[in-house]
Each structure stands twice: as structure tokens, then as C-alpha cells.
C-alpha positions as CSV (number, residue, x, y, z in Angstrom):
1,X,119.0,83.7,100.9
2,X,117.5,87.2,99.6
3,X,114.3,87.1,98.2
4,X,115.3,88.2,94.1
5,X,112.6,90.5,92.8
6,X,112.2,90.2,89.5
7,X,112.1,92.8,86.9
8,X,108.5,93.2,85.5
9,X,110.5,92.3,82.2
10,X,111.4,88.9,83.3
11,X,109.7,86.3,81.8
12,X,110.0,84.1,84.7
13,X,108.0,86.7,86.6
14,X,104.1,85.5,87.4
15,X,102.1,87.7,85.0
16,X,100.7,91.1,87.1
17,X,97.7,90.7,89.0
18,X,95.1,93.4,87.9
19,X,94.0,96.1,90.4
20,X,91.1,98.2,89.4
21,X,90.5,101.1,91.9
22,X,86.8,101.8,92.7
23,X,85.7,105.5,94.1
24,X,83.0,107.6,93.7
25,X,80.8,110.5,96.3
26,X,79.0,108.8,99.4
27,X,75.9,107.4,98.8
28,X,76.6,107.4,95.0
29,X,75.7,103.6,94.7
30,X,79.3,102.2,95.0
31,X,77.6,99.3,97.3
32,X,74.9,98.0,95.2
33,X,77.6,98.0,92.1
34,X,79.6,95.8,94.4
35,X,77.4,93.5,95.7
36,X,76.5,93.3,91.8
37,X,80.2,92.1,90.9
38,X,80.1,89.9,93.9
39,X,77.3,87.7,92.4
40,X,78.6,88.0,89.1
41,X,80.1,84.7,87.7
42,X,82.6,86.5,85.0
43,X,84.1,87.7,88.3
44,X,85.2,84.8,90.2
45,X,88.3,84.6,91.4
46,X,88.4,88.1,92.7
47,X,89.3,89.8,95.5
48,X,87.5,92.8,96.8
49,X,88.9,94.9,99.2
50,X,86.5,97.5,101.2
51,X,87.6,100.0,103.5
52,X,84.4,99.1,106.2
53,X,82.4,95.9,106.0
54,X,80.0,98.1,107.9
55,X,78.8,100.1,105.0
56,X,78.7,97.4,102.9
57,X,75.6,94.4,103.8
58,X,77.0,91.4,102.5
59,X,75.4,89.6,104.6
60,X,73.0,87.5,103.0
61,X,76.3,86.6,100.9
62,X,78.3,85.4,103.4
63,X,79.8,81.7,102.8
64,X,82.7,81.6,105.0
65,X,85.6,83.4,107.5
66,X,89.0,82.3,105.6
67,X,90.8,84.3,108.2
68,X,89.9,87.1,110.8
69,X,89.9,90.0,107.9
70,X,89.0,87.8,105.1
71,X,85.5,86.3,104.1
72,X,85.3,83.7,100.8
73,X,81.4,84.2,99.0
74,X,79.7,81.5,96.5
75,X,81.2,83.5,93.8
76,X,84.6,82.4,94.4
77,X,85.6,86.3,95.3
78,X,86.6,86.6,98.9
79,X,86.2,89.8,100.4
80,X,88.9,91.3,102.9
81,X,88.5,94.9,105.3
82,X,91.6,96.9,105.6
83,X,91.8,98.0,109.4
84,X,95.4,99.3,108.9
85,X,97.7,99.8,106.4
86,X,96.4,98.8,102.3
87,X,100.0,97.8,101.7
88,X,100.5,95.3,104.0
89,X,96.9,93.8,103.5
90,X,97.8,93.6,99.8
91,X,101.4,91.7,100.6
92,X,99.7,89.7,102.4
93,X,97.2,88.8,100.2
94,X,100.3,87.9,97.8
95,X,101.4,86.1,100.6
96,X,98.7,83.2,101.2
97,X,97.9,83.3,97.4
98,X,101.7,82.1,97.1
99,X,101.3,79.8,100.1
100,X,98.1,78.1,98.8
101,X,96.2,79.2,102.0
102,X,93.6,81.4,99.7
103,X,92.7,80.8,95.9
104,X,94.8,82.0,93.2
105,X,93.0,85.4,92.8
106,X,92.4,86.5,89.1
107,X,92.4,90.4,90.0
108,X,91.9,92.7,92.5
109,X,89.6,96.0,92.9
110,X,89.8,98.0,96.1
111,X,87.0,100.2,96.8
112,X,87.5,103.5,98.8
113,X,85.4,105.0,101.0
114,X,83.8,108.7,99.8
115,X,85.8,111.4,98.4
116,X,88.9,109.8,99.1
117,X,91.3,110.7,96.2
118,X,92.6,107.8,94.4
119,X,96.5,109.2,94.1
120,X,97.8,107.9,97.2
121,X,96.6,104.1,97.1
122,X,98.2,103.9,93.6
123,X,101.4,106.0,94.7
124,X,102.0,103.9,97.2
125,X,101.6,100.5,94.9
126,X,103.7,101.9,92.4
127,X,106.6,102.7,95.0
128,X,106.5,99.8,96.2
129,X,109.3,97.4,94.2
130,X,107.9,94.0,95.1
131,X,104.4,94.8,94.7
132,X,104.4,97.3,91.7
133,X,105.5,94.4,89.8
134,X,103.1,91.8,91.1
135,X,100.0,94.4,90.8
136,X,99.0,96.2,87.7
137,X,96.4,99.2,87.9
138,X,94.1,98.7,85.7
139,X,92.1,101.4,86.0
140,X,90.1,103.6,88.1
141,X,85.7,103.8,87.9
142,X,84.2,106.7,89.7
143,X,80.8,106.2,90.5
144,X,78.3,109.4,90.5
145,X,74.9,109.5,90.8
146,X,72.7,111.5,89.2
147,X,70.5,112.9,92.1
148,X,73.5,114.7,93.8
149,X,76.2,114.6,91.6
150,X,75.6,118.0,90.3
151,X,75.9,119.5,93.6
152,X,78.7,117.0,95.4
153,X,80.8,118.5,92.4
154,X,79.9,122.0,93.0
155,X,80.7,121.4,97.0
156,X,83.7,119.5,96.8
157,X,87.1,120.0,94.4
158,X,88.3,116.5,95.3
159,X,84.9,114.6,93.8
160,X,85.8,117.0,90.4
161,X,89.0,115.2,91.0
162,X,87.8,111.7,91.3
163,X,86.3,112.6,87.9
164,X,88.9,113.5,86.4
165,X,91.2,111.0,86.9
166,X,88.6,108.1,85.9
167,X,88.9,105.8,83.3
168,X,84.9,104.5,83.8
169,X,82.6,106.5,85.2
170,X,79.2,104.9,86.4
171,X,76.0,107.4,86.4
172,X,74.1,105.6,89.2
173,X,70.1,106.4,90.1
174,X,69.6,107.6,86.3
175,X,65.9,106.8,86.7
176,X,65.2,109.3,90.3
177,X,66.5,112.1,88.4
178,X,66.1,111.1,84.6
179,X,65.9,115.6,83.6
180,X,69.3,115.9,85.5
181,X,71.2,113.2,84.1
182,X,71.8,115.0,80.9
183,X,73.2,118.1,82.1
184,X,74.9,116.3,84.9
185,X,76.0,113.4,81.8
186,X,77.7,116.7,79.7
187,X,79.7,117.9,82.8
188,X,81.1,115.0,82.9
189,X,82.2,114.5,79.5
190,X,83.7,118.1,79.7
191,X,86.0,117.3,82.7
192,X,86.6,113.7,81.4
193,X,86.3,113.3,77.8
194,X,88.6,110.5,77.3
195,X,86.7,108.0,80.3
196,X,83.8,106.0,78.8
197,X,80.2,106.5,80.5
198,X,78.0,103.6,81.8
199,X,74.7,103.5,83.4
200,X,74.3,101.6,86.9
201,X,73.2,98.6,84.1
202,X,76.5,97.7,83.4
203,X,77.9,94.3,83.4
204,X,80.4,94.2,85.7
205,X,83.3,93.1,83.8
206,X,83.1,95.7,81.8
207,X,84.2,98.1,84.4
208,X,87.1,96.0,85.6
209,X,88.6,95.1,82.0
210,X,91.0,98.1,81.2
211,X,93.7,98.3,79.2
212,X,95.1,94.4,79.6
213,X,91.2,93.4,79.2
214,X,90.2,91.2,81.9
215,X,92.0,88.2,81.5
216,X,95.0,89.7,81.0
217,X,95.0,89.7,77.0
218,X,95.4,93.1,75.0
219,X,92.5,95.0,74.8
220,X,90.9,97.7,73.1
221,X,93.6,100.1,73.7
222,X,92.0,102.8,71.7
223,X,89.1,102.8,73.7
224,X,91.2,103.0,76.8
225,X,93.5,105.6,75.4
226,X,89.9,107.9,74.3
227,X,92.6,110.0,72.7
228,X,89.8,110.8,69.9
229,X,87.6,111.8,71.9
230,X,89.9,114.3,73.7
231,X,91.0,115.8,70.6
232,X,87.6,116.4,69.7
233,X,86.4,118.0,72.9
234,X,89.6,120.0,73.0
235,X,89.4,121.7,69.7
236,X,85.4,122.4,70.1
237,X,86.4,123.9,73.6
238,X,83.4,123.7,75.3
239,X,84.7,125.7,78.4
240,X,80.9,127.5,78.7
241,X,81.2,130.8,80.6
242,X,78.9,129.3,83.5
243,X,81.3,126.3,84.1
244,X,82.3,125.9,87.4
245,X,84.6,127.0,89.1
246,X,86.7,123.9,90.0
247,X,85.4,121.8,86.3
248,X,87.3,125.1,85.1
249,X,90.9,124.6,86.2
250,X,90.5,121.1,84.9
251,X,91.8,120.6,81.3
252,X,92.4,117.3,79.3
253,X,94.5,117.5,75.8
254,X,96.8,115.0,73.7
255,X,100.4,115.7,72.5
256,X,100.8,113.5,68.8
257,X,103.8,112.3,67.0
258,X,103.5,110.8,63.7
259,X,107.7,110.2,63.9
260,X,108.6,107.6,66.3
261,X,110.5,109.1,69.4
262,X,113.7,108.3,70.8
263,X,113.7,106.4,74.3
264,X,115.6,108.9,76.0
265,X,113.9,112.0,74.9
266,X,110.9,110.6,75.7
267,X,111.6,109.4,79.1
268,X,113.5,113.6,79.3
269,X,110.0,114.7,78.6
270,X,108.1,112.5,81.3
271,X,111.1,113.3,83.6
272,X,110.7,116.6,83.2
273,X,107.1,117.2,83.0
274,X,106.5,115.1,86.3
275,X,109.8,117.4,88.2
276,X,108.3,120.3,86.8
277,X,104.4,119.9,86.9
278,X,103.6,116.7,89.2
279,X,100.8,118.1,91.5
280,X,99.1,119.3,88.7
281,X,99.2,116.3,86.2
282,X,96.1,114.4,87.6
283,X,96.2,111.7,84.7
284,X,98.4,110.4,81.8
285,X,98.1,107.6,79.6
286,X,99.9,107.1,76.0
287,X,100.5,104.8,73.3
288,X,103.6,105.6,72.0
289,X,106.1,104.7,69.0
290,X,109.9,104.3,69.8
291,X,111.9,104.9,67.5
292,X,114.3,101.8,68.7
293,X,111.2,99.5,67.9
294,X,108.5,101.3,66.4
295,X,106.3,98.4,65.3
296,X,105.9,97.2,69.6
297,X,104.6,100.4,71.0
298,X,104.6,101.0,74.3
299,X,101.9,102.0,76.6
300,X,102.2,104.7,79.2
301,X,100.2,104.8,82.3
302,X,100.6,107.3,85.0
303,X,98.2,109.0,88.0
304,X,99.9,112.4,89.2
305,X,103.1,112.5,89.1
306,X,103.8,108.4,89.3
307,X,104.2,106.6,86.2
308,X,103.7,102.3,85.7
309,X,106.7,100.6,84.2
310,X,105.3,100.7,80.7
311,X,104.4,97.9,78.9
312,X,105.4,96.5,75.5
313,X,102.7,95.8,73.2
314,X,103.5,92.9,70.7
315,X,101.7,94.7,67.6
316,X,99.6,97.8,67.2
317,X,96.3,97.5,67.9
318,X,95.1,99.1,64.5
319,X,96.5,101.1,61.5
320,X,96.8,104.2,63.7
321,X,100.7,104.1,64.3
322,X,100.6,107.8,65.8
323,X,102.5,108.3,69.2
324,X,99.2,109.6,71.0
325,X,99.6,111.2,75.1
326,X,96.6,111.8,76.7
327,X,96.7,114.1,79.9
328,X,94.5,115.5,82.3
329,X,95.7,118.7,84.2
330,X,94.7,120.8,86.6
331,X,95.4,124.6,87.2
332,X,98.4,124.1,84.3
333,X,98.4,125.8,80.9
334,X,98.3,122.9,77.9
335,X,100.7,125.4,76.6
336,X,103.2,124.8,78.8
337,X,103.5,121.1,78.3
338,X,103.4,121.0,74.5
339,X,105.7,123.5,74.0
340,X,108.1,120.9,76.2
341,X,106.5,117.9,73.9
342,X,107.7,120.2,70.8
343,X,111.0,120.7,72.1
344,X,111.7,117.3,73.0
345,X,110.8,116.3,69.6
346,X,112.9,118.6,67.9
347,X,109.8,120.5,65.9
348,X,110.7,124.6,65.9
349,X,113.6,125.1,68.3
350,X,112.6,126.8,70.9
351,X,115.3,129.0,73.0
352,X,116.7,129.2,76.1
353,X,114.4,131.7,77.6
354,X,111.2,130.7,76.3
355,X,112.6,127.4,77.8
356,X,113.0,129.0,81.2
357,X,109.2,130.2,80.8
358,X,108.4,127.0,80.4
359,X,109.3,125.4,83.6
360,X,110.6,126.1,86.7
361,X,113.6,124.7,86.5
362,X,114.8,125.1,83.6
363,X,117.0,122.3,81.9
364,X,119.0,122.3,78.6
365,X,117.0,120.7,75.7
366,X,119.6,118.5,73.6
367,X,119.7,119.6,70.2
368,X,118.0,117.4,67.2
């Protein structure tokens, strides 16, 4: 008999286990943040997944081997090292969770080592059909520290990266270099605005709840969406002459519909801008209306070019019924992708040819 995967729809399903994805530059502090969610009680039941043990001294934490790769602390969170393939370590974590040979793991957040960028790990989830529906991303926290994060982001695109596709970012080693965290604090609200800021003081679970809060009820999806505080940045552009050169090609704006939209255009549009501008869309998240069931919006969740099943809400989360997409872009023209968002929602037709300038390949936009 085939193993039946189940449609993330089915109610039968088990509820998604949440993954939150945990970066940030070498040296920036990731460690000590971890070893702080490993003693933290709000967090048992997790599993933590580091790249090395080696950089990582959990030693004096150490309760017990469950297996050769995993370890079990007082917390309840058991710690496992991926030697090979992420993948396979998270199947078979699913594996002796359904067997009963480890605890029924609550979520999961997988650090990476340096400036790793995020994409892959969560491409590869989300390609994956059994595990895209038994893992959810929750979100991604970029930890930077204020001594060198001024200079890792001059040195190295991918940390501007890592910043820009955050949902949290952490400002670690605030107190070493308290004159540099404000400049350093304003850089990253340019090339994130919609990611909320902590200090290294921050509880925990505050950095793992994201948009399904952290035990798996809605959350503050407002907050997660920071669609406000896009639109704010966006019209004050502050793109300062001296910015540099990779914060630059960075750019985050939201597309708005107070009208509900139709499915299929909307899934036309998402098609379209991922064919037409993957690479460059680093991050996209939306609350949206459909016009087939307005009052249960839908949430949108994508990292590049991949984009999460999206999820039904049962109710708005406030008065704001607005179809809000937030995106975070690199070396693309806003332009570009609202004048697709425009067409698709049949504001000011626009022609063929201005069509053809808008893409690279063009497609015919069904008439309103």
C-alpha cells in the first residue's frame, strides 16, 4: 500500500510543524541566542538543528545521546547535527516523531552556519511534497551584531541578503558598540522595514512565534505582514546618496487592493511575477481578499521565487480588509511589478507593448 499524502487542506492531516530558520554573520551571537532558547521553558518541545555541534558548547547542557546525531537537554528540546543532507535529517526526524522513538516535537528552528543564504534550505522544504505539508516556515531571524555588522554588510552582498529576507532581526553586542548601533539600527530599517528589531534581550519565543504565533493559533498578522511600515519607508524614500552600494539595489514596497481579487488572476500575477522576476524577488508575504470568499483571507508566504501553499484565515485579524503584498526586491524596478499588479486588477488598461516592457516574456493579460 502507497503511503497517501495528504493535501495541506485535509483535515485529517496532523497540523504543520513550525520551522523557524535562524541566520545571521559569523560571530554575530547566533550561539549564545541558542543556548538561550535551549534553557528556555516556553520552548520545550523543540528541536534545534545546528549545522556543527563544534561551534556550538552545549556541553554543560548535555542530558542525553537519543541516537548517534541526536542529543535530548533538560529543556525537553533535543538537539540534532546535520552531517549530510537537511532533507533527509528533517524526514527522519518526522520519522521517529511518528514512531514514538523521540517526543512529539512542538516546532523546529534550524540554524545555519555564517552567511549562508536562507533560499535553498526553504526551497528545498517547500519542493518537497511530503514534507512541505508536514513543515511550515515560520519565519526567518537574522542575527547582526553591532560591532561588525556595519562592515560584514559593506564586505559581503549575501549578509545584505540575509537582511533582507528577515522577518526578526536580532542586534546582538548593543552594549560594546552602544554609538554604532544607531546608525548600524537605521540601515537596517532601510533594507528591511517590514522585519521587527530586537535587542540580544529578547525572550526567545518571541523570535520563533511568526505568523501562526507559537502554538500554532493566529497571530498578530499585521505585525508579521509590517506592510505599514513599508508603506511608510517607501513614500519617505530614504535612499541617502551615501547608501551602499549593495543596501542600494535592495528595495521593499506593497501592492494594495481595496476590491477583493479573483483567484485566478491572482495566482496569474504570482505566476507571472515569479517566471518573470524569481532571482530577484528575495521576499513576499500578503494578506489578501478573494473575491470567491472575501471575509477568510488568505495569507501569502513566499522566499525567492517559492511560494507556501497559502493559508486560510478564519476571520480578519482587524477592520483593515485591504488585500496588502509586501515584497522585497533586489536589482528590480517596483515599477515593473505594479504595473503587472495594475493590470491584473484591471485598474488603467495597459497595452500590449507597455506589457512586453514589462516582462520578458510577455503574456496576454485577460481583459476585466
Amino acid at each position: 500500500m502507497t503511503e497517501s499524502v495528504l493535501a495541506p487542506t485535509d483535515p485529517r492531516a496532523p497540523a504543520p510543524i513550525p520551522l523557524t530558520v535562524l541566520t545571521g554573520f559569523l560571530g554575530a551571537g547566533k550561539t549564545t541566542l541558542l543556548n538561550r532558547m535551549l534553557r528556555d521553558p516556553a520552548l520545550a518541545d523543540t528541536v534545534v538543528i545546528v549545522n556543527e555541534f563544534g561551534e556550538i558548547g552545549l556541553d554543560h547542557l548535555l542530558i542525553e545521546t537519543v541516537e548517534e546525531d541526536m542529543i535530548l537537554l533538560g529543556a525537553g528540546c533535543l538537539c540534532c547535527t546535520v552531517r549530510g543532507d537537511l532533507i533527509a535529517t528533517l524526514e527522519d526526524l518526522l520519522r521517529k516523531r511518528d514512531n514514538g522513538r523521540i517526543p512529539p516535537f512542538r516546532r523546529v528552528v534550524i540554524e545555519t552556519t555564517g552567511l549562508a543564504d536562507p533560499a535553498p534550505i526553504l526551497h528545498a522544504l517547500i519542493y518537497h511534497p511530503y514534507l512541505v505539508i508536514r513543515y511550515r516556515l515560520q519565519g526567518v531571524v537574522t542575527v547582526v551584531d553591532a560591532v561588525n555588522g556595519s562592515a560584514t554588510l559593506d564586505a559581503h552582498p549575501e549578509a545584505v541578503r540575509q537582511v533582507a529576507v528577515a522577518d526578526r532581526l536580532v542586534v546582538t553586542k548593543g552594549d560594546l558598540a552602544p554609538e554604532g548601533t544607531e546608525a548600524l539600527t537605521a540601515r537596517l530599517r532601510a533594507l528591511n522595514p517590514a522585519a521587527t528589531l530586537h535587542g540580544s534581550d529578547v525572550p526567545p519565543a518571541d523570535l520563533l512565534g511568526g505568523f501562526f504565533g507559537v502554538e500554532g493559533k493566529g497571530t498578530d498578522v499585521a505585525a508579521w505582514l509590517g506592510a505599514e511600515a513599508v508603506e511608510t519607508h517607501h513614500h519617505h524614500g530614504h535612499h541617502h546618496h551615501d547608501v551602499n552600494r549593495h543596501d542600494a539595489a535592495i528595495r521593499a514596497f506593497t501592492l494594495t487592493s481595496d476590491v477583493p481579487v479573483p483567484r485566478a488572476r491572482l495566482e496569474m500575477f504570482l505566476d507571472l511575477v515569479r517566471s518573470a522576476h524569481g532571482p530577484k524577488l528575495l521576499r513576499l508575504k500578503g494578506l489578501v481578499a478573494l473575491a470567491e470568499d472575501p471575509g477568510s483571507p488568505v495569507v501569502i508566504h513566499g522566499v525567492q521565487h517559492i511560494v507556501h501553499a497559502p493559508v486560510h484565515l478564519p476571520a480578519w485579524p482587524d477592520d483593515d480588509r485591504r488585500s496588502r503584498l509586501v515584497l522585497i526586491v533586489h536589482d528590480l524596478e517596483p515599477a515593473f511589478v505594479t504595473g503587472l499588479w495594475d493590470a491584473f486588477l484591471g485598474r488603467p488598461r495597459i497595452d500590449a507593448p507597455d506589457m512586453a516592457a514589462l516582462t520578458d516574456n510577455p503574456l496576454a493579460i485577460p481583459g476585466g
